[in-house]
N, C-alpha and C positions, 0 to 999 in steps of 0.2 A: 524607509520603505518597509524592512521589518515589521516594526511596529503597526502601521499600518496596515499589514496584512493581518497579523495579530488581532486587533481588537474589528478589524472587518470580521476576521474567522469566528470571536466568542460574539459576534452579535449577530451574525449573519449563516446558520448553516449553509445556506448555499456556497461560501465563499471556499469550503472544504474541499467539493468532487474535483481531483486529480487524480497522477500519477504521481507515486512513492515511492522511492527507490531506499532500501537498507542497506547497502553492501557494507560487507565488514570482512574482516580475515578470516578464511573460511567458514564464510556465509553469504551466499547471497540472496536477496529477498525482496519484494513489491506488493503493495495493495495499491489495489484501484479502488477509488470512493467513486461512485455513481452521481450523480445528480440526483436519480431515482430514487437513492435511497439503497441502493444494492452495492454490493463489493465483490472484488476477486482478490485471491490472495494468494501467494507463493512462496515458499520458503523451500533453500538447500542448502543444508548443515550436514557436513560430513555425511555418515549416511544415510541419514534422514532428506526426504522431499517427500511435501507436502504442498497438498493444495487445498481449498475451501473460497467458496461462493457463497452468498447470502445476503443478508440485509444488515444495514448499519444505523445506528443515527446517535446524535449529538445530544450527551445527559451533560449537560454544564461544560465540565471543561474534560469531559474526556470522552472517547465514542467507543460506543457498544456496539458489539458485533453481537448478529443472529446468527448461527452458522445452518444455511438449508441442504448445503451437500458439500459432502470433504472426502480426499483421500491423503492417505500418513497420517494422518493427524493423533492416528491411536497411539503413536509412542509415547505424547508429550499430554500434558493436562488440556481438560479441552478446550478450546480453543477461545470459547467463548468467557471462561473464567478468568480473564486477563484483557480488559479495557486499553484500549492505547489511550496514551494523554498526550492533550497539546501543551508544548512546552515553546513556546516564540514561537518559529518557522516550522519546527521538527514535531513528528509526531514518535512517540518514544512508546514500546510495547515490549514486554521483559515473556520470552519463551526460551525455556531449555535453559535455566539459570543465564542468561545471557541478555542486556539491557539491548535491542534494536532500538537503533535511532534512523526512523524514514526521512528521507528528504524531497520535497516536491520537486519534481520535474518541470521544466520550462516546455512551452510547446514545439514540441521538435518537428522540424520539417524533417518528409524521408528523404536519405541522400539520394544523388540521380544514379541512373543505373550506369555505372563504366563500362559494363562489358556490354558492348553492342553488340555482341552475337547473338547477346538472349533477346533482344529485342525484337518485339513484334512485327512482321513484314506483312503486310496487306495488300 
């Protein structure tokens, strides 16, 4: 199944827009790939939080990011000088001496809402 998403992803950029999830010890972090071609992006490292939006797309086997608008991001090198690469399932992107390794998200249903209080009465 891997594999098959794999060589779907280096032949097909469409196979790429999801959700990314990086969590690590003390870090948490996600980009969103667009279909579009656009991304969003978040990272919280100690005390660092940042964000950045832009454009991305697919140069072989790694993807480049455009960055069109960002906040934090001035601590760290910029943003766009570090390519994430596909590596099988994970997409791997080295910020703040620290190797991120994202992992795609399944499509999550949202949970129901339990507290019927907040629920809408009409």
């Amino acid at each position: 199944m891997i594999l098959a998403w794999l060589l779907l992803a280096l032949a097909d950029p469409a196979a790429l827009p999801g959700f990314y999830v990086g969590n690590q010890m003390e870090m948490a972090t996600a980009i969103e790939l667009e279909p579009d071609g656009t991304f969003a992006y978040a990272l919280d490292y100690g005390a660092v939080s940042e964000f950045a939006e832009g454009r991305w797309k697919l140069e072989g086997e790694r993807i480049v990011l455009t960055v069109e608008k960002s906040q934090g991001t001035e601590h760290g090198p910029p943003l766009a000088s570090t390519p994430l690469t596909i590596e099988g399932d994970v997409l791997t992107f080295t910020r703040y001496d620290r190797t991120i390794r994202y992992k795609r998200e399944g499509d999550l249903t949202p949970p129901p809402n339990r507290n019927h209080k907040l629920d809408k009465k009409d």
